[in-house]
N, C-alpha and C positions, 0 to 999 in steps of 0.2 A: 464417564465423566462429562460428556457431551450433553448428556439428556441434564445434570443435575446444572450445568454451566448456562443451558437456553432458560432452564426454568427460573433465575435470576434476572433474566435479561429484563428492564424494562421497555426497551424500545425494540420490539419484535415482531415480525409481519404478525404473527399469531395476533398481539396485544392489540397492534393497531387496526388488524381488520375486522375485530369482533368488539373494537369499540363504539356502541351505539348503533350495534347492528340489529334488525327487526326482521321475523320471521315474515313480516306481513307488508313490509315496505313495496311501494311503488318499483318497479325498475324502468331506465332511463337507457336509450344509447344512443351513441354518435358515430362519428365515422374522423380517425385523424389520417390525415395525409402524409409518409413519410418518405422524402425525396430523397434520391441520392445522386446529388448533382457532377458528380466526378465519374471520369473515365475507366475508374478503380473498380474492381469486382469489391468487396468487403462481408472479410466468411463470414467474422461474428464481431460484428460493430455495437458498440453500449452506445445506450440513446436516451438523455433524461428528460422527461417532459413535467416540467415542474406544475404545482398540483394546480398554480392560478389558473394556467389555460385548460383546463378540465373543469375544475372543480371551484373557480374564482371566489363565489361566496364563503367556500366549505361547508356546503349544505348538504352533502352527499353521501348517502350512510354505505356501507361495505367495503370492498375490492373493486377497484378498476381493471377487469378482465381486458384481455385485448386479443382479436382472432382475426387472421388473416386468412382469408379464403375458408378455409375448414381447421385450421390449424390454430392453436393455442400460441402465443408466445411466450413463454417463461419469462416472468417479469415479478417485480416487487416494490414494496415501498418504504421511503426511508424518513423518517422524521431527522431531519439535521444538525437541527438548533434544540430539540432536546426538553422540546414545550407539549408534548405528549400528542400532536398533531403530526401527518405525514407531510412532508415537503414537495418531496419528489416522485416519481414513475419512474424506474431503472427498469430498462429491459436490454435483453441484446436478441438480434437480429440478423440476417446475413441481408446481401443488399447484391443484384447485378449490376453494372456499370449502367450508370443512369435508368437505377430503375425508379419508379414510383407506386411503392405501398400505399393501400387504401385498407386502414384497419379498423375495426368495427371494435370500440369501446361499450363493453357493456358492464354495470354498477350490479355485480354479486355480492353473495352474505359472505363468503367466505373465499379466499385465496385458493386454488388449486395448492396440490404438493408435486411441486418441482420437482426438477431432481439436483440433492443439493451439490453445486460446483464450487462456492468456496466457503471458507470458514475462518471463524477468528480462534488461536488457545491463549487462555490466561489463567496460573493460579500463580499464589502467594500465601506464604505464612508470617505470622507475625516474633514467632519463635524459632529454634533449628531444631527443637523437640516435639515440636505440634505439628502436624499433618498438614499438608498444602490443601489450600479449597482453590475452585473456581471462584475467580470474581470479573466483575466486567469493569473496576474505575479503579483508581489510585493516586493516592496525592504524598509525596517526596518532599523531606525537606533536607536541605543541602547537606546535612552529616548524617543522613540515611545511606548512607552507601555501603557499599562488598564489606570494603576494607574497617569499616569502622564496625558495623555492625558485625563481621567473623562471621558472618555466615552468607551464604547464598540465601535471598527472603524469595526469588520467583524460578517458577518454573520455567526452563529453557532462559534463562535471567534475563525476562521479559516477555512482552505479549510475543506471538507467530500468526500469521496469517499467510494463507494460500490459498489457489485455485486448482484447475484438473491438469495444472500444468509443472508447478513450481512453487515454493516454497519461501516464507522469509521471519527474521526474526528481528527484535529491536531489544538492544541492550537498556534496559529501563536502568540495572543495578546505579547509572551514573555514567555510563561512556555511552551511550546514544550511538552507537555505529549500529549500519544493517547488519543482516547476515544470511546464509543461503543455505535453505533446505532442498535439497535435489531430489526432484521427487521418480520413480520410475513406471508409480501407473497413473491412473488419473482419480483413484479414489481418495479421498480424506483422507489424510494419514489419523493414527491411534491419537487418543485424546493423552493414552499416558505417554507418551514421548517426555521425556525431561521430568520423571518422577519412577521411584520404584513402587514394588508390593506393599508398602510401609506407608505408602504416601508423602513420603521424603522425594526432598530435590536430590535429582541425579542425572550428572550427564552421560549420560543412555543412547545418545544421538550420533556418536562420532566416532560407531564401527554401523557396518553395511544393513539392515534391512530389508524387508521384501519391498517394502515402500521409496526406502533409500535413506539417505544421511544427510546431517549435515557437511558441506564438503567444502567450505570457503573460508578460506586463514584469514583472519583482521586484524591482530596485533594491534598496533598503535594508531591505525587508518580508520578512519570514517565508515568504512563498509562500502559497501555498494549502493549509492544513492542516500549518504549520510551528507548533515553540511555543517559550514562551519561557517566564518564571520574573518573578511582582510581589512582592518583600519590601520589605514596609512600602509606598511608596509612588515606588521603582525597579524599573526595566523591563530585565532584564538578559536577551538574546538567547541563544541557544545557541550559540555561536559568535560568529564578527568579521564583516567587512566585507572585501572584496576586497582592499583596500588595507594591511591590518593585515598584520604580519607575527609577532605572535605570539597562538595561539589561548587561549580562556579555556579550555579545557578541557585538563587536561593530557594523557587519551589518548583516543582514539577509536578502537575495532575497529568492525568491520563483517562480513557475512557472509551469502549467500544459502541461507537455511535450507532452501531448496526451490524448486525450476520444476517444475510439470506444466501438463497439459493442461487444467487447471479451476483450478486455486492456483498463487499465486505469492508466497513469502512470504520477506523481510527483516531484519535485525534488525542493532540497532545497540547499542553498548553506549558512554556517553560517562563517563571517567572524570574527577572532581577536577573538577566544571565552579563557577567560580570566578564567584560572585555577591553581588555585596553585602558582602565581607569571608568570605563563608562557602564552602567547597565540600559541591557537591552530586555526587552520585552519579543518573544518568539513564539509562533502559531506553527503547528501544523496537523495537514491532513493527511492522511495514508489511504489509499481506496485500489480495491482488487476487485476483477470480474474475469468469468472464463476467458480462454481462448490465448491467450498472449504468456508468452514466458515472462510476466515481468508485472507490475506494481506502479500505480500513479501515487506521485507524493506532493500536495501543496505546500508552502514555507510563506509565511508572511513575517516580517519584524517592523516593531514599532522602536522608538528612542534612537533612531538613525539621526547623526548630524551630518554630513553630506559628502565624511571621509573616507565611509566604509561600501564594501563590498560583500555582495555575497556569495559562498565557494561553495559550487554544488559538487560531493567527491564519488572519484571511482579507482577502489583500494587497485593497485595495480602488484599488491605483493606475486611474485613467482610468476611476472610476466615479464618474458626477454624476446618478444617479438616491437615493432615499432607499433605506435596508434597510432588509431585513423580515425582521422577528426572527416567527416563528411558534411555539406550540409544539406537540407533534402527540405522543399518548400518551407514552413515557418518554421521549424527545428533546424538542431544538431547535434549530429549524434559523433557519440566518442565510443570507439568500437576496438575490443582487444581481444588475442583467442588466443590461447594458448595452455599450458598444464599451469592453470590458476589453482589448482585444488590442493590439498594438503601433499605434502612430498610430492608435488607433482606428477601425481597419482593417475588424473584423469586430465581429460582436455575437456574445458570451461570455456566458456565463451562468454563474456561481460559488456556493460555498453551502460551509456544512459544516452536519455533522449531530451533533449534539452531547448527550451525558446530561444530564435533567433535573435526574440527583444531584447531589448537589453543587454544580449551577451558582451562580453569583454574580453575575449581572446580566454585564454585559461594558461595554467603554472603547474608545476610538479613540486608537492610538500616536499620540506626539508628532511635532510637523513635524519636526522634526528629530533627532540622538542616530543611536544603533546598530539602531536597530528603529523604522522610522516604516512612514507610509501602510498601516495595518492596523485593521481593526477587532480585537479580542483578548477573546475570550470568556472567562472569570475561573471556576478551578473554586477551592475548598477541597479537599485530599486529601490521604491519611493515607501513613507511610512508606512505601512497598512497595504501596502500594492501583494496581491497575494501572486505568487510564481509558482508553474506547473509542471514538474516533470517526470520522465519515466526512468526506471531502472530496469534490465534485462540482464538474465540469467539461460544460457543454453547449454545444459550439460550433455557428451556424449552418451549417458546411459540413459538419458530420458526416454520419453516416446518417441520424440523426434531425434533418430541415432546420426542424422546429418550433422546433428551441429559438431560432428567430428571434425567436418570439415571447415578450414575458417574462410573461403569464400563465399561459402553454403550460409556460414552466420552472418557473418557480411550482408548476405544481400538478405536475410531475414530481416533482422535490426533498419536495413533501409526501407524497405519493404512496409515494415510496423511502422515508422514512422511516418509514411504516406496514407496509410489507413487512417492511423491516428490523427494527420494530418486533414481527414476527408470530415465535412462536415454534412447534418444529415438536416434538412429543412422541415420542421413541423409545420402542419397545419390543421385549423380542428373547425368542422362545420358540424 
């Protein structure tokens, strides 16, 4: 399913680097400067170097190779906006404390083959008789949902994306809550996950694999690093409940802005989302690269009057230890460990990581209503102002069998967010 899913894709390293490429082209190179200003070692830090400081005219035909010393770095490129042109340079890198990289950028025909760390799955059918296909977009209108349409339309009932670490999934059906695939090697999981031999939706995911399961309860919560919307002193969800058969949002696109071998990146557009008497207009991005148990998510809203807030949530279902709210340079992280998993099965470890700006202390959702069992972190933010944060997932049967321990996740989760806090200084001569 994987090969027939990339061969849709239009925005794909393949597509973009053999665009306008010539057997017989001049090659160019340079040398970029990559600092790491902080006292921080950083194993595998992501670094984007957008295409103007390379490539400013766009005059530059193939791959932007990049080689440190003898050594290749695994890297790729991501067109954003969706104009059939690359944007950016994603790579990741490890870094010594205060080292500085001197990497020699050189203009090849064609991209190396990485090795690939993560990956986007999406199918859907339009019937509950007809075979699911891979597709990479989708657009929702508000009585498109579970409950109205009787059947399940997506596979794993929405897009999944992961790395060599960790797993996640996003309820497209209409509830918009995350959710956690637990992964225990570091390969790709099966592209049929969440469909059988038939090519029917099936959920297939939530007994054990060699890969692993999904292992994280959501019920009526947001997920892990879902959000919602406080005006005045209502808690209005993005979405419904399984059960509702008409959504608050009048449309919903969707659209996989990119799969490589280092990025992997989402984006959602919810239109007319219906809060409080008011509609709001809501962006976001979803973006995964190796190394980290966990998933960066952007959230912008527009049609804000100056009463609302926004609730970034972390489902706290089957957690009876206390949180711990930490702060650690410009984040704060909200950090829970305990048998989060189904029947409390396994010991989970949970967190987001979240900007200091803006913050507003955070609440614990109501017992009951459209959005419960969540802690809900409280930002203030401006029309258009786009907010960054991260979600983590550490299961004890991962690779990493520490995170049994909840000191051990503790100081992971702080730890990530110092990395992720470190900033890496470009330079291009």
């Amino acid at each position: 399913m994987k090969k027939r899913l990339k061969s849709h894709l239009t925005v794909t390293l393949a597509v973009i680097v053999l665009m306008g490429c010539k057997a017989d082209q001049k090659r160019t190179t340079s040398t970029i400067t990559l600092t790491n200003n902080s006292d921080l070692v950083l194993s595998e830090k992501a670094v984007t170097v957008k295409r103007s400081l390379i490539d400013g005219n766009e005059s530059k035909k193939g791959f932007p190779l990049l080689i440190y010393k003898t050594d290749t770095i695994p890297s790729q490129v991501n067109d954003l906006d969706g104009d059939g042109k690359w944007d950016e340079l994603f790579l990741i890198t490890p870094f010594a404390a205060k080292e500085k990289k001197k990497v020699e950028l050189k203009w090849v025909e064609t991209a190396p083959q990485f090795p690939i760390r993560t990956s986007v799955r999406f199918g859907k059918r339009e019937a509950e008789n007809i075979p699911l296909q891979p597709a990479t977009e989708e657009t929702i209108n508000a009585h498109e949902v579970y409950k109205k349409l009787g059947f399940q339309k997506y596979q794993t009932d929405g897009p999944s994306w992961e790395n060599d670490k960790v797993g996640f999934r996003h309820y497209l059906d209409g509830r918009n809550a995350k959710d956690v695939f637990a992964k225990k090697t570091p390969a790709i999981t099966p592209e049929d996950v969440g469909i059988n031999s038939l090519g029917a939706v099936e959920d297939n995911y939530h007994v054990m694999h060699d890969w692993g399961r999904d292992v994280f309860p959501v019920g009526s919560s947001a997920g892990l690093g879902g959000f919602a919307l406080l005006v005045g002193d209502e808690i209005t969800r993005l979405g419904i409940l399984g059960n509702d058969t008409l959504n608050n949002i009048e449309k919903t696109t969707f659209k996989i802005v990119s799969e490589g071998p280092e990025n992997s990146v989402l984006h959602y557009t919810y239109q007319n989302w219906n809060a409080s008497e008011n509609k709001y207009q809501a962006k976001e991005t979803t973006s995964i690269w190796p190394g980290m148990y966990g998933y960066k998510n952007t959230v912008s809203l527009d049609g804000l009057k100056g009463n609302e807030m926004l609730l970034i949530a972390l489902s706290n279902i089957n957690n009876q230890n206390p949180l711990n709210v930490v702060e650690v340079g410009n984040f704060v992280c909200f950090i829970q460990h305990d048998n989060l998993t189904y029947n409390r099965e396994w010991i989970l470890g949970s967190a987001i990581i979240v900007p200091k700006k803006g913050y507003n202390g955070y609440m614990e959702a109501p017992k009951t209503g459209q959005l419960t069992d969540s802690y809900l972190a409280k930002f203030k933010v401006q029309n258009n102002e786009p907010i960054s944060y991260y979600a983590i997932a550490g299961w004890e049967l991962s690779a990493d069998k520490n995170f049994k321990d909840s000191a051990y996740f503790n100081k992971y989760v702080i730890n990530l967010a110092k990395q992720l806090d470190a900033e890496i200084q470009i330079e291009i001569h």
